[in-house]
N, C-alpha and C positions, 0 to 999 in steps of 0.2 A: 383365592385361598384366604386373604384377611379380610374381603365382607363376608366372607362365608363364619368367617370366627367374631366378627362383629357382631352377625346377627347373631350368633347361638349364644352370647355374652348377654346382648338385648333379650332375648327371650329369656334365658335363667337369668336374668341377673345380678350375673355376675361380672365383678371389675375388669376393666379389660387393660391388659398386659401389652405394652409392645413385643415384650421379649417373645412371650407365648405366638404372638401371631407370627411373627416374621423367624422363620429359623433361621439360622446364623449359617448353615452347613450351606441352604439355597443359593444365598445370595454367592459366600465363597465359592460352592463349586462353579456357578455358573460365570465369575469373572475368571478363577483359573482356565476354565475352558475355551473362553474367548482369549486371552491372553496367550495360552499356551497354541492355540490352533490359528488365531487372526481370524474366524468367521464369528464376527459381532452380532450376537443375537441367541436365542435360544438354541439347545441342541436338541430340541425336537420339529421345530421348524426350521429344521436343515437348509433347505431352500432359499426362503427370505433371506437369511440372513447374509449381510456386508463382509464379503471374502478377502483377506489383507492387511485389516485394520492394524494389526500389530504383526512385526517380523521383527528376523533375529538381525541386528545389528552389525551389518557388515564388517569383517575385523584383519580380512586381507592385509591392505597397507593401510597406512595413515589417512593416505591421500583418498581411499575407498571408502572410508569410513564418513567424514568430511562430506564425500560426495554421496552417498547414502543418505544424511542426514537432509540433503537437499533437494531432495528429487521429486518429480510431480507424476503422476500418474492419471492416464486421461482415460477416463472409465468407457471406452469405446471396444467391440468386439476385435478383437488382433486379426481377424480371419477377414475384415470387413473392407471390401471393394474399393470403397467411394478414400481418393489420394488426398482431398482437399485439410482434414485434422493432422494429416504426419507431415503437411508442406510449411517450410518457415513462413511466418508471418511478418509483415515492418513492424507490426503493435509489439512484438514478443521484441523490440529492441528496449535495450538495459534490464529487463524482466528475467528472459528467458535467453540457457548459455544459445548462441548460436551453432554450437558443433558438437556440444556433450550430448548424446543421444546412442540406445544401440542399437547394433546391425542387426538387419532381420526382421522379423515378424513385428516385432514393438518397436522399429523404427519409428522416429517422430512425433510418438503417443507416449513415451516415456520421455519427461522433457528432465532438466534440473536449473534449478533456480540462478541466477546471474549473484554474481562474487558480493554487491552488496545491497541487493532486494531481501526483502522480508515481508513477513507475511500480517497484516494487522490483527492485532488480537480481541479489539473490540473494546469500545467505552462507552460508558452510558449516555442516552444522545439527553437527559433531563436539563444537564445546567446548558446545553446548546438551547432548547427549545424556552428554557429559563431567558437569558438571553437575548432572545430573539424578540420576546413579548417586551422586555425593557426598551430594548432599539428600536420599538414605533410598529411593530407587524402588525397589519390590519387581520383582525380575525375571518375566518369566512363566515359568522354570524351576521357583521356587522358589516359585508358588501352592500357596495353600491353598484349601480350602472357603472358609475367613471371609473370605478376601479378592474373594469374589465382590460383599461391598459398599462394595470402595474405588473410588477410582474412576481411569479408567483413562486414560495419560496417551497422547498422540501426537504424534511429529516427522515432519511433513510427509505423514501419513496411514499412517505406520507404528506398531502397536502398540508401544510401547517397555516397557511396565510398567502398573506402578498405587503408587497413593501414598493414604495414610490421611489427610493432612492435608492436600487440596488448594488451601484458604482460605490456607492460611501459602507453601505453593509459588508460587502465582499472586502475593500480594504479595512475595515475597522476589524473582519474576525481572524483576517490574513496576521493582522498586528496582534490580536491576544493569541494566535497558535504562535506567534514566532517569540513573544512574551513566554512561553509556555503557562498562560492563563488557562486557553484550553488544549488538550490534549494535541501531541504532534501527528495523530495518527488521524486527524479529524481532514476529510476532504471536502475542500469548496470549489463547486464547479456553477462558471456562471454562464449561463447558455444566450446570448445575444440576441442570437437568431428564436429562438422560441419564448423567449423571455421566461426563462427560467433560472431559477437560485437553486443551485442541487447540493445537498450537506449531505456525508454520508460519515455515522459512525460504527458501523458493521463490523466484524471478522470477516477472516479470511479474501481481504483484497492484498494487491500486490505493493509493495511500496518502494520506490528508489530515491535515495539523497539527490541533493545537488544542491552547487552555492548560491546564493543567493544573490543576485545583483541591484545596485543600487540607481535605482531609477533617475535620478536627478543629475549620474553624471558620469552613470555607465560604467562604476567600476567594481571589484566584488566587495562584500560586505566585511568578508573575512581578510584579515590585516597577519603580518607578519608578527606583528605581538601577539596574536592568537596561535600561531603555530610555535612560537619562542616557550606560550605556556600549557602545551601539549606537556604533562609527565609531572608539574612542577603541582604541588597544594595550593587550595585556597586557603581564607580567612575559617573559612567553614570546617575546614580540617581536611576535607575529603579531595583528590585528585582531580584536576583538569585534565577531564578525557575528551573522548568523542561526546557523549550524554550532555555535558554541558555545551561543547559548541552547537548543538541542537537548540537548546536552550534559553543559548544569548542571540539565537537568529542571526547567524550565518549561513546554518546548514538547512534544509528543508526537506521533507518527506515528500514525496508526490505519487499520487496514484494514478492506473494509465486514465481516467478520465478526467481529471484534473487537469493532465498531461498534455489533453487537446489545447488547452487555453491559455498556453503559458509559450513564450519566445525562450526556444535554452540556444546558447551558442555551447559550439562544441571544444572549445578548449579556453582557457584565458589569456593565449596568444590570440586567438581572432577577435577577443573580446576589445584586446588594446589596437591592434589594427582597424576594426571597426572601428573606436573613437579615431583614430587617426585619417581613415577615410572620410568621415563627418569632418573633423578640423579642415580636410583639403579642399571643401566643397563637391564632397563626390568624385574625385578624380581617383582614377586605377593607381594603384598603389606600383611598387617599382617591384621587376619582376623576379622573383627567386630565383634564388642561386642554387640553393640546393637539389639536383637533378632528382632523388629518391624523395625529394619530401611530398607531402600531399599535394597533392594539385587543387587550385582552389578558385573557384570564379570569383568575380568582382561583387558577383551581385549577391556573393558570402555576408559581404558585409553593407548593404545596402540598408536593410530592416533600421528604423530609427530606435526602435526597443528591443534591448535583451533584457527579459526577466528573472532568468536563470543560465547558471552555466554548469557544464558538464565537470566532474572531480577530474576522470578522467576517462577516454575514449575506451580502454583496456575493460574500463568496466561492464561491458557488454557481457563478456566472458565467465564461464563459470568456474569451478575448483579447477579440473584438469585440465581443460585447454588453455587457462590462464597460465 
């Protein structure tokens, strides 16, 4: 419709108008129509179009609404044979609730997101790949033979380069996300085995906090004076919330490929047991008293590194089974 009124402007012409070409009525009916119905797309191509996109906002209870706003849907036929998409996965641990799911037909294909996962919204990957060319990336212009054993970096599945010292790269971008230099939504995953540097700044990946631990001597980042100024103002005027302890790199973002690469222990009681198993030379620690408590093997705390540690175990869970 508007090269058709292009051309016929080029042929007479005459000035050509936004307003003239584009009707205003178009565009409006056709978002009330998606909006009102959730099939995103034309309503002449009924078929094509994305069934769903928009729905009414659950307003049951509180607690329905809550869990509405966090629920996934796995675009697979309800009617479809194959068990393996509705069966829980270990990967959907801290992602995905374990138990929120309904009975029936959409069992397991309708999942809903875990109590403090979120969804990334996406940042430009420019000042990453900025970046990247300051901190020595060899271009693939300018390979060599030798550099067929460095290893080779990627932004968002794009070849970018290769770099010689991947170990010093991975902690130096580790330190400007926990600077919040760069984005906290930014993922770096470093592949050992294939020698690969994987950056990803995309939408839509999954993300779960956790604290951060202090490598040099095993204990969490986050202090007691950090939770004392939960609530209290800064210099800056504005509230010590959760946003800042992100910020001051405490807390960390992790996405599940990330995820592979990192030692979390799961609570900051095993965290201090672990040091305490290291101080004894290895020796089994003395045996619980508490009959209901978790049961826990020795070789819990063998590992020399935690990198992270879990907020807390509960957070598996999602709105309503929590």
């Amino acid at each position: 419709h508007i090269i058709r009124h292009l051309q016929r402007c080029v042929e007479e012409h005459r000035e050509f108008h936004i307003q003239s070409a584009v009707k205003s009525g178009t565009i409006t009916n056709g978002l009330k129509y998606s909006l009102a119905t959730g099939n995103w797309g034309d309503q002449k191509k009924f078929m094509q179009a994305k069934a769903g996109v928009s729905q009414v906002l659950n307003r049951y209870t509180f607690a329905s609404t809550l869990s509405h706003l966090r629920r996934c849907n796995t675009p697979i036929g309800r009617d479809g044979k194959i068990a393996k998409p509705r069966q829980l996965h270990n990967t959907h641990w801290g992602m995905v609730c374990p138990a929120e799911t309904p009975e029936g037909q959409a069992c397991g294909l309708v999942k809903n997101l875990s109590l403090m996962s979120n969804i990334s919204v996406g940042t430009p990957s420019a000042p990453i790949v900025e970046f990247l060319e300051e901190f020595g990336l060899d271009s693939l212009v300018d390979m060599q033979v030798a550099s067929a054993k460095a290893t080779k970096v990627f932004v968002n599945g794009v070849w970018m380069g290769t770099h010689d010292d991947p170990g010093d790269l991975v902690d130096t971008l580790r330190d400007l996300r926990r600077k919040d230099d760069i984005s906290h939504e930014v993922s770096v995953v470093r592949d050992i085995r294939e020698k690969e540097l994987r950056l990803y700044t995309d939408s839509g990946r999954v993300l779960r906090p956790l604290f951060i631990v202090d490598p040099r001597d095993m204990t969490l980042l986050i202090k007691k004076r950090h939770i004392s100024m939960l609530g209290s103002q800064l210099d800056s005027g504005e509230d010590f919330r959760w946003t800042q302890l992100v910020q001051q790199g405490v807390i960390e973002y992790l996405d599940a490929e990330e995820e592979e690469t990192v030692m979390i222990c799961m609570s900051p009681t095993d965290l201090e047991q672990s040091r305490e198993y290291k101080a004894r030379g290895g020796h089994v620690l003395k045996d619980q008293t508490d009959p209901s408590a978790r049961l826990k093997s020795p070789h819990t705390f063998a590992p020399d590194t935690w990198t992270h540690c879990e907020i807390h175990p509960a957070m598996i869970l999602g709105i309503c089974a929590s």
